[in-house]
C-alpha positions as CSV (number, residue, x, y, z in Angstrom):
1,X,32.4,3.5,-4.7
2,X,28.6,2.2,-5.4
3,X,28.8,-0.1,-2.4
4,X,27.6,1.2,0.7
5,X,25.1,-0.2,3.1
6,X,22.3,1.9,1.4
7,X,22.9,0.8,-1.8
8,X,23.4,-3.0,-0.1
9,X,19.7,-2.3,0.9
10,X,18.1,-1.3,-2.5
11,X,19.5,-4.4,-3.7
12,X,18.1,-7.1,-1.1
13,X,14.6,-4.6,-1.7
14,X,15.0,-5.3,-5.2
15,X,15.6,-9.0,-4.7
16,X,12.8,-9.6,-2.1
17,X,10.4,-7.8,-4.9
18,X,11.7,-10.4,-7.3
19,X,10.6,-13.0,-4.8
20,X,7.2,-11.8,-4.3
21,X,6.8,-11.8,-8.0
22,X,8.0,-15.2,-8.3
23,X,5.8,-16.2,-5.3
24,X,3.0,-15.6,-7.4
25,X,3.1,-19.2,-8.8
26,X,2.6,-20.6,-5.4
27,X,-0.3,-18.9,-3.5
28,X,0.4,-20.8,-0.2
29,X,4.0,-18.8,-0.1
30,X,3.0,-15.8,-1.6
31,X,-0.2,-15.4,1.0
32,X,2.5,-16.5,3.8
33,X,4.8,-13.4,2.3
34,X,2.4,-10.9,1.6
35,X,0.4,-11.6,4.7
36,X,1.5,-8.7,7.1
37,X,1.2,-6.7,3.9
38,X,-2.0,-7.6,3.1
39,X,-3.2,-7.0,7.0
40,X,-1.9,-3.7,6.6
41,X,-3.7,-2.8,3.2
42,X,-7.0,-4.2,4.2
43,X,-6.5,-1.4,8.3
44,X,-5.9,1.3,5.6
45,X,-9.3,0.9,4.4
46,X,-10.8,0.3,7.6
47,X,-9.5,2.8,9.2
48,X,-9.7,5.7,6.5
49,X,-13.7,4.0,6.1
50,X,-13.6,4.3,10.0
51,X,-12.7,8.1,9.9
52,X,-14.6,9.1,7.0
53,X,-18.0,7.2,8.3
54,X,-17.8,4.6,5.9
55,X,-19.4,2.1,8.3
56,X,-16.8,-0.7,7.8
57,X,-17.6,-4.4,8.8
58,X,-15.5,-7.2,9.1
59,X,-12.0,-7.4,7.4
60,X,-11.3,-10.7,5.9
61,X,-7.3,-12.1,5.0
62,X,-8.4,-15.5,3.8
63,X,-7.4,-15.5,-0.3
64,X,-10.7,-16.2,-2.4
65,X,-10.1,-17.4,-6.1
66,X,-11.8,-14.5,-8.4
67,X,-10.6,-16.1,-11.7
68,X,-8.3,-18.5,-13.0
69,X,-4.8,-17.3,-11.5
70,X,-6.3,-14.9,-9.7
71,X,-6.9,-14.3,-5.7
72,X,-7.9,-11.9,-3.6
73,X,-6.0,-12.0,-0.5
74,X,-8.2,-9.5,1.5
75,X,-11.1,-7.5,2.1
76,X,-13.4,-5.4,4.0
77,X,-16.7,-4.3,3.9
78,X,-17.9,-1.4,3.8
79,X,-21.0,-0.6,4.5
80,X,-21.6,3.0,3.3
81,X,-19.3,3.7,0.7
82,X,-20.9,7.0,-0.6
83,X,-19.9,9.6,-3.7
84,X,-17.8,11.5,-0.9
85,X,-15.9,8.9,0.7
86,X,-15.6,6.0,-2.0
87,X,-12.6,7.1,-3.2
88,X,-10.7,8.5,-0.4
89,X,-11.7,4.6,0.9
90,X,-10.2,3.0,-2.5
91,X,-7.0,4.8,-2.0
92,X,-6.4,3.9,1.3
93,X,-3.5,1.3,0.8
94,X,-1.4,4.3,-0.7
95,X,-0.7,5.8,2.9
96,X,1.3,2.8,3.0
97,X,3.9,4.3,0.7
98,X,4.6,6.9,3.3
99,X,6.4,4.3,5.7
100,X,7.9,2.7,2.6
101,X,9.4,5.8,1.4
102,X,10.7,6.9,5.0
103,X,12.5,3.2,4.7
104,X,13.8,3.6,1.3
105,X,14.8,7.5,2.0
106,X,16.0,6.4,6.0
107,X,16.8,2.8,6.5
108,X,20.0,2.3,8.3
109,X,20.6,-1.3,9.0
110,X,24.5,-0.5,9.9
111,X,27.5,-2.4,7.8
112,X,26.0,-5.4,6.3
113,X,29.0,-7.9,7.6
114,X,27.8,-7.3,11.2
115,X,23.6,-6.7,10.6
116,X,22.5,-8.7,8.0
117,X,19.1,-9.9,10.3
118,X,18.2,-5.9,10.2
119,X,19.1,-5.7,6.4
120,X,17.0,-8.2,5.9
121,X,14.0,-7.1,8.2
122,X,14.2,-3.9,6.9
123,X,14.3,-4.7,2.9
124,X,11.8,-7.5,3.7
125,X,9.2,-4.6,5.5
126,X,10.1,-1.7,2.4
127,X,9.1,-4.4,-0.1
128,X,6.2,-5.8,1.4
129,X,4.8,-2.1,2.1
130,X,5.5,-1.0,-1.4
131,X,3.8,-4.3,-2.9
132,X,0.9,-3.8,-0.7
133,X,0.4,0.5,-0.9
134,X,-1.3,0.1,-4.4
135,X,-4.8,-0.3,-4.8
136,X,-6.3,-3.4,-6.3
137,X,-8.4,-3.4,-9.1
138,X,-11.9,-3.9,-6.5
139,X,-10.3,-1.1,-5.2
140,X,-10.4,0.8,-8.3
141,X,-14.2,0.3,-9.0
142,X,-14.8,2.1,-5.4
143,X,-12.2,5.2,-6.4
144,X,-14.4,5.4,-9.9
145,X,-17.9,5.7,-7.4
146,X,-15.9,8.2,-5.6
147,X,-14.6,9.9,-8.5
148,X,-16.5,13.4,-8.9
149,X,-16.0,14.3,-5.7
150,X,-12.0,13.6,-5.9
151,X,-12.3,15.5,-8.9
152,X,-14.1,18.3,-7.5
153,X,-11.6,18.3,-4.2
154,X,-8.4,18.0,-6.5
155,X,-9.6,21.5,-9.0
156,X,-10.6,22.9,-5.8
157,X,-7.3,22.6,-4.1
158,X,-5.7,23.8,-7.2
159,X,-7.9,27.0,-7.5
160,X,-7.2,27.8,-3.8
161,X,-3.6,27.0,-4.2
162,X,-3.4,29.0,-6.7
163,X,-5.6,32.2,-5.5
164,X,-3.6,32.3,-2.3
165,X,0.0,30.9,-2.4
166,X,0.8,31.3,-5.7
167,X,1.1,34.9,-5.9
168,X,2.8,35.6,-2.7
């Protein structure tokens, strides 16, 4: 039978992303959704600016307009965003798919007629991680500073993949 807790989760994940997309319309709602998302995408570049001597600054969570329908909810400065560490800073937000994907793959929240505050909790924490892992399009411009080198690290990683674990 298709109903099991697990699948009872996907569905609430599904219906909390349909809510954040419908949240859209009304930024004082979405920002109040998204916010521990957004807090969490903005530490991912901090820290991996932090750890890869970026220099970061302040981080900001107050929404700016950048165009007509369009906010930014967050941001940080960085203050030495160079061709080695521009795009491993750009990509940051994706580590958050690593506890989204534990969630999805691990959640448990027990038998929905007795947890649903869990259920809830949990599907409201897997959407909110998976809405906020991917990069935004500022984001994007650093990645494309950054990009040689990525490129360069990625063909290298393949050639030494391939030299020594391949053909064992």
């Amino acid at each position: 039978m298709w109903i099991s807790d697990h699948n009872i989760f996907l569905v609430v994940v599904a219906l909390f992303a349909v809510l954040l997309r419908w949240s859209r319309h009304y930024l004082l709602f979405s920002f109040a959704l998204l916010l521990p998302g957004t807090i969490l995408h903005e530490c991912a570049h901090w820290l991996v600016a932090f750890f890869l001597r970026g220099h970061p600054g302040s981080i900001s969570i107050v929404p700016h307009r950048t165009g007509p329908n369009r906010y930014r909810l967050g941001q940080v400065a960085v203050h030495q965003a160079t061709w080695y560490n521009a795009a491993a800073i750009g990509l940051a937000p994706l580590l958050l798919l690593i506890p989204a994907v534990w969630l999805l793959l691990h959640a448990n929240p027990g038998p929905f007629s007795v947890n649903w505050i869990p259920l809830l909790l949990e599907g409201y924490s897997t959407t909110v991680l998976l809405a906020s892992a991917w990069p935004s399009s500022t984001d994007y411009c650093m990645v494309f500073r950054g990009f040689p080198f990525l490129v360069a690290v990625l063909l290298l990683g393949g050639l030494l993949y391939w030299r020594v674990w391949a053909h064992h």
